[in-house]
PyMOL Python script that loads the backbone (N, CA, C, O; Angstrom):
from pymol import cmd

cmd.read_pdbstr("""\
ATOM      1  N   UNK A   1     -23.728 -24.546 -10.330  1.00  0.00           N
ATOM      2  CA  UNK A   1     -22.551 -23.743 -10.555  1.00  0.00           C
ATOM      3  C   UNK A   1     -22.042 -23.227  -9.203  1.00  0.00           C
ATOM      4  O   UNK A   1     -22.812 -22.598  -8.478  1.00  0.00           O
ATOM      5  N   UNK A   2     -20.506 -23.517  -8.755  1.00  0.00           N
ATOM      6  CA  UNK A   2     -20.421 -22.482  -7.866  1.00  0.00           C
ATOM      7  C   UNK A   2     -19.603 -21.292  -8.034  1.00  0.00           C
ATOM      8  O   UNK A   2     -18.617 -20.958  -8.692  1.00  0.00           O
ATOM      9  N   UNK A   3     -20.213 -20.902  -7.379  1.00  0.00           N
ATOM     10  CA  UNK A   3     -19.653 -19.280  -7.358  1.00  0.00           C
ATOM     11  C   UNK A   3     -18.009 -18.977  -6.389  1.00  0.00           C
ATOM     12  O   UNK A   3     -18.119 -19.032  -5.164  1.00  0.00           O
ATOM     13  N   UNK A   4     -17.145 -18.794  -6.746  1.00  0.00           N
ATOM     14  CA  UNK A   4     -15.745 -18.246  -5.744  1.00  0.00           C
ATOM     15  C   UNK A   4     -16.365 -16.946  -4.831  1.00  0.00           C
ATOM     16  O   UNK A   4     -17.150 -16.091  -5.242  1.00  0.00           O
ATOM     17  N   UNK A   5     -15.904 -17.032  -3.763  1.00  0.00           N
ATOM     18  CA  UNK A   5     -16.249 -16.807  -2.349  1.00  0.00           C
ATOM     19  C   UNK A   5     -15.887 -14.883  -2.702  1.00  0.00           C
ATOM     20  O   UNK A   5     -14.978 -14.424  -3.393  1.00  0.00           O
ATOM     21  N   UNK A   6     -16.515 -14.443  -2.258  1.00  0.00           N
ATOM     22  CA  UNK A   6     -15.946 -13.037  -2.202  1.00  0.00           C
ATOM     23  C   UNK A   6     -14.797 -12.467  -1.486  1.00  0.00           C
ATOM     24  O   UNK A   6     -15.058 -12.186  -0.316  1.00  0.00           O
ATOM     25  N   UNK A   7     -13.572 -12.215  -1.874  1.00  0.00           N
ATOM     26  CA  UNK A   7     -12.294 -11.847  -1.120  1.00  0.00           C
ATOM     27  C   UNK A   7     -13.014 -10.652   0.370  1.00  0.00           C
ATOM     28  O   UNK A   7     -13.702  -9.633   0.421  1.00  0.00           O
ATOM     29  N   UNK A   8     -12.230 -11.706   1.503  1.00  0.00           N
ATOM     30  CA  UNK A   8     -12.794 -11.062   2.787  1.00  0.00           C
ATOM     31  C   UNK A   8     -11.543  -9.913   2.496  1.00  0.00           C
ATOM     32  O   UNK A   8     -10.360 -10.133   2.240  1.00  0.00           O
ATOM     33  N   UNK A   9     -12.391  -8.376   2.661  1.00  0.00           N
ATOM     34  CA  UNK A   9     -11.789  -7.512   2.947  1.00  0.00           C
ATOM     35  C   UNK A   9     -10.812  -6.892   3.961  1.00  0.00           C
ATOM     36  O   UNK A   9     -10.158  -5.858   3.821  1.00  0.00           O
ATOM     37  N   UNK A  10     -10.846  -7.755   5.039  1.00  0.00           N
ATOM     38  CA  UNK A  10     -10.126  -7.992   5.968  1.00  0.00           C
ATOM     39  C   UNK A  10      -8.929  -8.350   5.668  1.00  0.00           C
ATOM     40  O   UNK A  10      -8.023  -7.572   5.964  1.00  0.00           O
ATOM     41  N   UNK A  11      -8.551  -9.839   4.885  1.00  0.00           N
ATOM     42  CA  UNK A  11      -7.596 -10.379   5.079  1.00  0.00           C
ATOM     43  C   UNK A  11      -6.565  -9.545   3.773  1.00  0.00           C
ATOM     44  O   UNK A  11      -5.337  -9.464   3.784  1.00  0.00           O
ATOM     45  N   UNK A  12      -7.523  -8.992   2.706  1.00  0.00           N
ATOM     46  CA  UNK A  12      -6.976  -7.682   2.075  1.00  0.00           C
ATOM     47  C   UNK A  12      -5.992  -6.575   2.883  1.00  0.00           C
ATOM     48  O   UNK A  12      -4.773  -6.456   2.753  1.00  0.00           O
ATOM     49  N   UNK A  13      -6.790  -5.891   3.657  1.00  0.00           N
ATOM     50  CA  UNK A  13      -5.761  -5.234   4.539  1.00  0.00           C
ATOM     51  C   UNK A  13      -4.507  -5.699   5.275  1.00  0.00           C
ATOM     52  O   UNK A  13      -3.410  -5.154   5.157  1.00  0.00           O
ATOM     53  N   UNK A  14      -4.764  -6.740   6.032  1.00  0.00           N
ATOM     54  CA  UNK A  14      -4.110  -7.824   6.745  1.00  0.00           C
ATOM     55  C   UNK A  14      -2.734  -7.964   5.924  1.00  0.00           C
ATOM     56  O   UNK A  14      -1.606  -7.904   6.413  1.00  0.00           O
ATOM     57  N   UNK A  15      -3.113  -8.191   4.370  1.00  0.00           N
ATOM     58  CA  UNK A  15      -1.968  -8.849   3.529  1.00  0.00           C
ATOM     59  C   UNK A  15      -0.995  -7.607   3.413  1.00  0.00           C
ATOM     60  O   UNK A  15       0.220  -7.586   3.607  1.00  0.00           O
ATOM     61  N   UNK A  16      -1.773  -6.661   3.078  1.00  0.00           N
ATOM     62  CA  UNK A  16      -1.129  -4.990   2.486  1.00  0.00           C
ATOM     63  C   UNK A  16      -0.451  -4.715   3.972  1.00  0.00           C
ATOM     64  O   UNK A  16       0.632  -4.163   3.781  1.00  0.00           O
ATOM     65  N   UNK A  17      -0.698  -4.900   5.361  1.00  0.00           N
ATOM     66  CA  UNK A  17       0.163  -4.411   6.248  1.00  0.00           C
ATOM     67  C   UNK A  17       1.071  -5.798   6.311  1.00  0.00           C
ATOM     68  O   UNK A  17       2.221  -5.537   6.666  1.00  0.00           O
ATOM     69  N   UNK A  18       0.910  -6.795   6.130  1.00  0.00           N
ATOM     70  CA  UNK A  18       2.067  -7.766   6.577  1.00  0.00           C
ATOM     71  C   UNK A  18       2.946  -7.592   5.791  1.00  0.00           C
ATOM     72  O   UNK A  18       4.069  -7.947   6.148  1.00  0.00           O
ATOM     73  N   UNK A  19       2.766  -6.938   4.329  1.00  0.00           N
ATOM     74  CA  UNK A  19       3.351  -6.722   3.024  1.00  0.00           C
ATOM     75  C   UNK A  19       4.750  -5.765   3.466  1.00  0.00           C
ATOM     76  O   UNK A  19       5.961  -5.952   3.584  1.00  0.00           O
ATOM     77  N   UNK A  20       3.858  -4.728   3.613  1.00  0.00           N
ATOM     78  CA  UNK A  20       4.720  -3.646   4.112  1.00  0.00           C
ATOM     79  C   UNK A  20       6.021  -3.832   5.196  1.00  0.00           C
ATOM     80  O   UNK A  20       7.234  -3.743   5.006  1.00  0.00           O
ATOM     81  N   UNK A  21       5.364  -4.080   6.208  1.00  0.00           N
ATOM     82  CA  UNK A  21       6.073  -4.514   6.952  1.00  0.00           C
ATOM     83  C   UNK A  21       6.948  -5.607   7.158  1.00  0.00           C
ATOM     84  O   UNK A  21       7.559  -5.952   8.169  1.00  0.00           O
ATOM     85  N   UNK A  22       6.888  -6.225   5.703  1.00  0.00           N
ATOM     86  CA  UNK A  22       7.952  -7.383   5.409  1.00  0.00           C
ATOM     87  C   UNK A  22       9.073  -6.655   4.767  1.00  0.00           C
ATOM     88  O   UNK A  22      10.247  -7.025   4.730  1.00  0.00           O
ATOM     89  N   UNK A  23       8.510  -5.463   4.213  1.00  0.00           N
ATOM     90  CA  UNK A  23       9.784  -4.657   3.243  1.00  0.00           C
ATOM     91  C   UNK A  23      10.178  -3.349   4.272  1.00  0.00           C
ATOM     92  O   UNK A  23      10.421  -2.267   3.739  1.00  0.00           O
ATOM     93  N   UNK A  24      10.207  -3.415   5.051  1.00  0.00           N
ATOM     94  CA  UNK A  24      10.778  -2.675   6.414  1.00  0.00           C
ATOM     95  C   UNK A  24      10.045  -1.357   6.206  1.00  0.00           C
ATOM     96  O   UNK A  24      10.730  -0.342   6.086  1.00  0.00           O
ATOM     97  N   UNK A  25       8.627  -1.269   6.148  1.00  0.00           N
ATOM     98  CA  UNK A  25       7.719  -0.126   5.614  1.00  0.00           C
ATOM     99  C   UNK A  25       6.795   0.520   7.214  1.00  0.00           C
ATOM    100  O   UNK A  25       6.553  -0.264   8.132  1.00  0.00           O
ATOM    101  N   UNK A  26       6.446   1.801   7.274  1.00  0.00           N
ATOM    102  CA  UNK A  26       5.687   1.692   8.515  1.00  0.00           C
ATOM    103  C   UNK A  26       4.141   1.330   7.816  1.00  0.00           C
ATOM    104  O   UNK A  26       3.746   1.968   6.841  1.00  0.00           O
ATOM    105  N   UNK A  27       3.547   0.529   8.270  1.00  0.00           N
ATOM    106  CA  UNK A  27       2.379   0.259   7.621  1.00  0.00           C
ATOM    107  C   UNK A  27       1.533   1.341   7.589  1.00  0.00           C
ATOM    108  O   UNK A  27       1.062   1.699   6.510  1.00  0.00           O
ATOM    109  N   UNK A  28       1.257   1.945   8.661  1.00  0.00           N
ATOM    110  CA  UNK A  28       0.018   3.228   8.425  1.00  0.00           C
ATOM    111  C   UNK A  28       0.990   3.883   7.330  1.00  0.00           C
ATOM    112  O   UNK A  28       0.545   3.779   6.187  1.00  0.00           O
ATOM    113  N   UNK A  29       2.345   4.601   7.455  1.00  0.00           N
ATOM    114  CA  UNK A  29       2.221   5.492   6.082  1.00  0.00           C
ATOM    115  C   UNK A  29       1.730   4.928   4.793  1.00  0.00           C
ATOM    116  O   UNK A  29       0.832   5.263   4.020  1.00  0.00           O
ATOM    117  N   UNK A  30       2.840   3.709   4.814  1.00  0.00           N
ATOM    118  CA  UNK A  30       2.074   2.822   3.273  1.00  0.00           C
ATOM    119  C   UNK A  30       0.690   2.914   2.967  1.00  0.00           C
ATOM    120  O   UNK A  30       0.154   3.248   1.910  1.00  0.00           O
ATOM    121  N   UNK A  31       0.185   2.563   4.063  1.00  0.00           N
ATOM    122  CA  UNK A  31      -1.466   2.272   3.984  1.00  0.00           C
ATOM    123  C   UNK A  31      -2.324   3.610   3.209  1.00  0.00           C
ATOM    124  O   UNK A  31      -3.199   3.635   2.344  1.00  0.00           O
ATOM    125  N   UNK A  32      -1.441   4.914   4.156  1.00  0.00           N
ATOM    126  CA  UNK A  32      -1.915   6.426   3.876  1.00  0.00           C
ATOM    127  C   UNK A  32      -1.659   6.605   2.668  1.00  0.00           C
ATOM    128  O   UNK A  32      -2.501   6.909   1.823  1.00  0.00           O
ATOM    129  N   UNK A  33      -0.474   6.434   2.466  1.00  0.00           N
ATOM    130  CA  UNK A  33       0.344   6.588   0.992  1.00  0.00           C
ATOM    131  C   UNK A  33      -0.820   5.849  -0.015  1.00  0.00           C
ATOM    132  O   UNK A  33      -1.690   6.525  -0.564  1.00  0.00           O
ATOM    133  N   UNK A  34      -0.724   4.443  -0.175  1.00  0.00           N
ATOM    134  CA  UNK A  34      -1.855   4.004  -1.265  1.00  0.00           C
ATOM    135  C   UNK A  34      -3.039   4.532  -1.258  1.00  0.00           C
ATOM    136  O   UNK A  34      -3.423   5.091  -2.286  1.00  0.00           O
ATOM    137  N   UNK A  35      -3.981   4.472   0.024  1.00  0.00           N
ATOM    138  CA  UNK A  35      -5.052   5.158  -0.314  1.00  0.00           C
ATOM    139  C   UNK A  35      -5.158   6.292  -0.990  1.00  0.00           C
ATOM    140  O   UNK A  35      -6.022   6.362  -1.864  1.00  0.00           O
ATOM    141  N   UNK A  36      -4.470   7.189  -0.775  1.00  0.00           N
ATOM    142  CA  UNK A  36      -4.275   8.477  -1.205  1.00  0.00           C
ATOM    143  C   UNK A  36      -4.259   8.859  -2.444  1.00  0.00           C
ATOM    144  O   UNK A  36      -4.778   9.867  -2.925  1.00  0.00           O
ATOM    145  N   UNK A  37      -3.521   7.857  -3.072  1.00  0.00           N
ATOM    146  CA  UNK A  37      -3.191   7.587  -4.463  1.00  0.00           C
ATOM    147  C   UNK A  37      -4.207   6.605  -4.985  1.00  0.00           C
ATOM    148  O   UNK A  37      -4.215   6.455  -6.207  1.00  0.00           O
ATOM    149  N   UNK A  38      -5.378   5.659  -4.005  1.00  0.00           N
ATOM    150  CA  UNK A  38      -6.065   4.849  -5.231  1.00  0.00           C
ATOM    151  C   UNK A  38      -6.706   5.396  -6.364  1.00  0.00           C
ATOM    152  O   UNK A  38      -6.619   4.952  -7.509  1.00  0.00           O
ATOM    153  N   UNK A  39      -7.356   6.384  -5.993  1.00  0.00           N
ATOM    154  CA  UNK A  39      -7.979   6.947  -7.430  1.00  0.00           C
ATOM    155  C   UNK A  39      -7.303   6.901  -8.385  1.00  0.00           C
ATOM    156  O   UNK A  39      -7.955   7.003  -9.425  1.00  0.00           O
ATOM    157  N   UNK A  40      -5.996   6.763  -8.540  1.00  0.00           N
ATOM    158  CA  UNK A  40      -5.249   7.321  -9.662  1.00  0.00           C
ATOM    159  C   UNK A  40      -5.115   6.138 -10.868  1.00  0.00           C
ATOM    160  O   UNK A  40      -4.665   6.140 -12.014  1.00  0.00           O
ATOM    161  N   UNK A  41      -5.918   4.859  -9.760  1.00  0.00           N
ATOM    162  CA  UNK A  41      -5.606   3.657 -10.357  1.00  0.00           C
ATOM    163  C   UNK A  41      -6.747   3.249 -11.399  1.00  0.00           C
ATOM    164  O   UNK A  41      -6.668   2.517 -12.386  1.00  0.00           O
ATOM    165  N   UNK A  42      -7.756   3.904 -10.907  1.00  0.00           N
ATOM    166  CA  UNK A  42      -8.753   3.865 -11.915  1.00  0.00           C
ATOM    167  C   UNK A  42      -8.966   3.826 -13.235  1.00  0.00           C
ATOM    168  O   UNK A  42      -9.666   3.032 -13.863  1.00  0.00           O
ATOM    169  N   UNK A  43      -8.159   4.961 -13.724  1.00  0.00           N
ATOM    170  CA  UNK A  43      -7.929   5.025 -15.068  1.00  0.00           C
ATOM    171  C   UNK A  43      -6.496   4.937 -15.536  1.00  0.00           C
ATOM    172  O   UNK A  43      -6.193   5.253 -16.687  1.00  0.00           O
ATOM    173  N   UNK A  44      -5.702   4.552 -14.742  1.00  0.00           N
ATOM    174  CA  UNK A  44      -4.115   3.752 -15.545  1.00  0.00           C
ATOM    175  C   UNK A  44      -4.393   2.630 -14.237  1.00  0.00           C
ATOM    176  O   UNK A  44      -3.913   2.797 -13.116  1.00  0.00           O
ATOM    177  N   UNK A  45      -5.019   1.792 -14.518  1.00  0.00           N
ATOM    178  CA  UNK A  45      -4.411   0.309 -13.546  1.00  0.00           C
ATOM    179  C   UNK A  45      -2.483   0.227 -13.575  1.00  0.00           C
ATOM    180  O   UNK A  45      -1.686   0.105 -12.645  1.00  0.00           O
ATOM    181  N   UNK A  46      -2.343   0.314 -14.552  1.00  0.00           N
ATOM    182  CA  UNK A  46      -0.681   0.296 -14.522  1.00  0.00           C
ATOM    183  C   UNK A  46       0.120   1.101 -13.412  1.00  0.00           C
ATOM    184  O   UNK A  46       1.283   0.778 -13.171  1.00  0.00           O
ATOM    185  N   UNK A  47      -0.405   1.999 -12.829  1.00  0.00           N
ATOM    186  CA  UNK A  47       0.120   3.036 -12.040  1.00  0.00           C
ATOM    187  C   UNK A  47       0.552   2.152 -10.219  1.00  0.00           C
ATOM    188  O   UNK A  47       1.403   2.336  -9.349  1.00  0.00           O
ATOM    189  N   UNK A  48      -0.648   1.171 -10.432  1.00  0.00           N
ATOM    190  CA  UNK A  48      -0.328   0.480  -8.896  1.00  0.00           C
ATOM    191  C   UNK A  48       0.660  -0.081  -8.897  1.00  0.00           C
ATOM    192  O   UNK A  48       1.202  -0.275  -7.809  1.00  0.00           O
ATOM    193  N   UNK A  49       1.245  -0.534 -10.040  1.00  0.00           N
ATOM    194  CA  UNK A  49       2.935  -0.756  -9.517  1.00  0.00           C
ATOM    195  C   UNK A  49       3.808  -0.170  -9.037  1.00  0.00           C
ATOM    196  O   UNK A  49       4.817  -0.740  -8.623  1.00  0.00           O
ATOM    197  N   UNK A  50       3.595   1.355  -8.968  1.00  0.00           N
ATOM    198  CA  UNK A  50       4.695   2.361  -8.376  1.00  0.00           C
ATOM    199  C   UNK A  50       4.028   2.322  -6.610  1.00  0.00           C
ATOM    200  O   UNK A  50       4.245   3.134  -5.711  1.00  0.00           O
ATOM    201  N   UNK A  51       3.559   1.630  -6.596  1.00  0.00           N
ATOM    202  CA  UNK A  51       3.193   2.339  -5.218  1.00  0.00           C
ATOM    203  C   UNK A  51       2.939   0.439  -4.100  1.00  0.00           C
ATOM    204  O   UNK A  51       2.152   0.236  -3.175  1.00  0.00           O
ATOM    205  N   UNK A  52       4.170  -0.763  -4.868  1.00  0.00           N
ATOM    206  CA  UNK A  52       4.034  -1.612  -4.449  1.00  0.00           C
ATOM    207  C   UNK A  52       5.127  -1.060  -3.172  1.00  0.00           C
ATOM    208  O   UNK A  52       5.866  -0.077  -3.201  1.00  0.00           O
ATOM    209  N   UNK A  53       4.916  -2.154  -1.970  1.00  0.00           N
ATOM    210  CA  UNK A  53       5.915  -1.731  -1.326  1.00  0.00           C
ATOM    211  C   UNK A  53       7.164  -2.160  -1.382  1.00  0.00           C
ATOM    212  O   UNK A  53       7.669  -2.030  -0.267  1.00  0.00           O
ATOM    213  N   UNK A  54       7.948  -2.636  -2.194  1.00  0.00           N
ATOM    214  CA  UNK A  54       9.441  -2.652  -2.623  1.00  0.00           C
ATOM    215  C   UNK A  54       9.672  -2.222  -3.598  1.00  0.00           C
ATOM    216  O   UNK A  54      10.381  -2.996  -4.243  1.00  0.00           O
ATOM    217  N   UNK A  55       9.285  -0.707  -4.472  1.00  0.00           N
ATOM    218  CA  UNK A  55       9.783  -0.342  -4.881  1.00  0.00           C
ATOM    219  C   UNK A  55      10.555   1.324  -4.469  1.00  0.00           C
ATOM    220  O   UNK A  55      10.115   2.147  -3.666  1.00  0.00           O
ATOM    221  N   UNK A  56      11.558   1.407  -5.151  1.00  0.00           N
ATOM    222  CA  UNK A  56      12.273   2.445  -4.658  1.00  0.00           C
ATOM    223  C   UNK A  56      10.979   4.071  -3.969  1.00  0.00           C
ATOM    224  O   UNK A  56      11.132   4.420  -2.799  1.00  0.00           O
ATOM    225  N   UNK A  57      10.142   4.640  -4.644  1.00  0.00           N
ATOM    226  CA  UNK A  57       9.765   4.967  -4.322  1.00  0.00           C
ATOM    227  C   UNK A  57       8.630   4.949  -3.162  1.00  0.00           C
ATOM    228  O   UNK A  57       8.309   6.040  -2.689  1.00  0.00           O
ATOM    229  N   UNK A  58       7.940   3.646  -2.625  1.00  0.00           N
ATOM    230  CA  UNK A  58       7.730   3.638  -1.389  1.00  0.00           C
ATOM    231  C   UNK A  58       8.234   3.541   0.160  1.00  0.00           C
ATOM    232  O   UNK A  58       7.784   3.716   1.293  1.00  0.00           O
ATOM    233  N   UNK A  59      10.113   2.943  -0.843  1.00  0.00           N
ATOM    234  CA  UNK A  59      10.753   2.847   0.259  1.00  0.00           C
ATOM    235  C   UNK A  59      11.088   4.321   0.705  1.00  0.00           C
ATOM    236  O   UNK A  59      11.151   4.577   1.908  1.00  0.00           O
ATOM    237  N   UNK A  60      11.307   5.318  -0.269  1.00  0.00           N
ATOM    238  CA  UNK A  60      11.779   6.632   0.033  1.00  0.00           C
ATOM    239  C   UNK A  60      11.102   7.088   0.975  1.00  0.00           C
ATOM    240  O   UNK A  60      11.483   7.516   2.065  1.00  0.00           O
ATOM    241  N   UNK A  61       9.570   6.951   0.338  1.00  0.00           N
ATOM    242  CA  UNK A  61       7.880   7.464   1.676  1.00  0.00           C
ATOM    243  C   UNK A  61       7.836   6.880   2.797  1.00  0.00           C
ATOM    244  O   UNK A  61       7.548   7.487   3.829  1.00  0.00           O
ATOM    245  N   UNK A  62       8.141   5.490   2.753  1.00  0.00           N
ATOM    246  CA  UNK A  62       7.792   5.045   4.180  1.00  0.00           C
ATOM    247  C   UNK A  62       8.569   4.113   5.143  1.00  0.00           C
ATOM    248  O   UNK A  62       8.110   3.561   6.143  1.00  0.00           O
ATOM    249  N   UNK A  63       9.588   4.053   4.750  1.00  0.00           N
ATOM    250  CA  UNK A  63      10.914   3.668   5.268  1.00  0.00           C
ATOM    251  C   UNK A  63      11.041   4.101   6.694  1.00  0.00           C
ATOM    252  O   UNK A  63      11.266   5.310   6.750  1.00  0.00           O
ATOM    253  N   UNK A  64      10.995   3.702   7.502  1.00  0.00           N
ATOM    254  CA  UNK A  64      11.767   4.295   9.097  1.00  0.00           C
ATOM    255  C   UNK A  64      10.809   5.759   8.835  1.00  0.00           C
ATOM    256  O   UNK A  64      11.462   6.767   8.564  1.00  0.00           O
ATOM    257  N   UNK A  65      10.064   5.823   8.872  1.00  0.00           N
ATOM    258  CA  UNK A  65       9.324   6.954   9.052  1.00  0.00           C
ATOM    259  C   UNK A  65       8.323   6.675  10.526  1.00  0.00           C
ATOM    260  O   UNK A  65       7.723   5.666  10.897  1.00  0.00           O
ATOM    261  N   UNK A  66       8.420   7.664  10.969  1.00  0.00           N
ATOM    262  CA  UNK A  66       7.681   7.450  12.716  1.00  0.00           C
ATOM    263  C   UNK A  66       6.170   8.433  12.339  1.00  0.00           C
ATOM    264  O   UNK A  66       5.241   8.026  13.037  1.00  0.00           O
ATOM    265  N   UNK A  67       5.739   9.654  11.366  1.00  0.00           N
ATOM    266  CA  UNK A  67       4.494  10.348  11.147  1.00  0.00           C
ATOM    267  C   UNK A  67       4.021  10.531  10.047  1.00  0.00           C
ATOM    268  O   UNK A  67       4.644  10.358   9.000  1.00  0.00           O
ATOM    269  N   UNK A  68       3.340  10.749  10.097  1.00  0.00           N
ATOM    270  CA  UNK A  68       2.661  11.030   8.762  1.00  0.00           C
ATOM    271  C   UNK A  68       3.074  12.663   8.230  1.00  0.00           C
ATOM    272  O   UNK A  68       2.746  12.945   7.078  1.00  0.00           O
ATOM    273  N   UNK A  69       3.749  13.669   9.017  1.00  0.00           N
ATOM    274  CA  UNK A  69       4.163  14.832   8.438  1.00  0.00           C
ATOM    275  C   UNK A  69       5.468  14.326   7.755  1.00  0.00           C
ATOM    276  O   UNK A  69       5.767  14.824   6.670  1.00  0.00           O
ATOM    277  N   UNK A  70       6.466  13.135   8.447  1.00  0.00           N
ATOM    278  CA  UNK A  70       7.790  12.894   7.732  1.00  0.00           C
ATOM    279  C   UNK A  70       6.987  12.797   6.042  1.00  0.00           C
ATOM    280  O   UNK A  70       7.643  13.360   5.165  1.00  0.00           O
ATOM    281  N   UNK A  71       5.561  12.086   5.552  1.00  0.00           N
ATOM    282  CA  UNK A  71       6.001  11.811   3.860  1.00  0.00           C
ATOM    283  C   UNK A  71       6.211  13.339   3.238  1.00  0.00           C
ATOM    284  O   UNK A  71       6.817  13.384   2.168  1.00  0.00           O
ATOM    285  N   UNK A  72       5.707  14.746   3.886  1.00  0.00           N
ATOM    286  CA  UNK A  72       6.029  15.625   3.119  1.00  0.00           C
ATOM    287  C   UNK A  72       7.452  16.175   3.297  1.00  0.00           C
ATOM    288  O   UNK A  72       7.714  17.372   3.187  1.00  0.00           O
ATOM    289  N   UNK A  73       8.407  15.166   3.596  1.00  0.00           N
ATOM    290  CA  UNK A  73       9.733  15.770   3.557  1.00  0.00           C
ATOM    291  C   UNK A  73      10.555  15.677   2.073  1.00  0.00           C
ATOM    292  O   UNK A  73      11.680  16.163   1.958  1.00  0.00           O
TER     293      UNK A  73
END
""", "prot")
cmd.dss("prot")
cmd.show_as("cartoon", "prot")
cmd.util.cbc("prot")
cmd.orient("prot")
């Protein structure tokens, strides 16, 4: 039997900043932004769709943003 390879965690991150930064996102906020929020995914998996990066609300968070104090604006 073979077994599928374990997703390198690396190229995980890799994808989530090229992601971002394909939808004109600053990657560290995005990055800050999801982590922040993974727990939440735990018990509604459904919830990680609000926090893809083309939707309206990540563009609001991390759009042309230069710090991490701009997401509490």
């Amino acid at each position: 039997m073979i077994l599928p390879e374990e997703p390198d965690p690396l190229a995980i991150i890799k994808s989530l900043i090229d992601t971002a930064a394909a939808n004109n996102l600053d990657p560290e906020l995005y990055l800050t932004e999801l982590l922040e929020h993974a727990r939440d995914f735990v018990n509604e998996p459904a919830r990680a769709a609000e926090y893809m990066p083309w939707t309206e609300k990540m563009q609001e968070r991390c759009m042309n943003k230069t710090r991490k104090e701009d997401l509490n604006q």
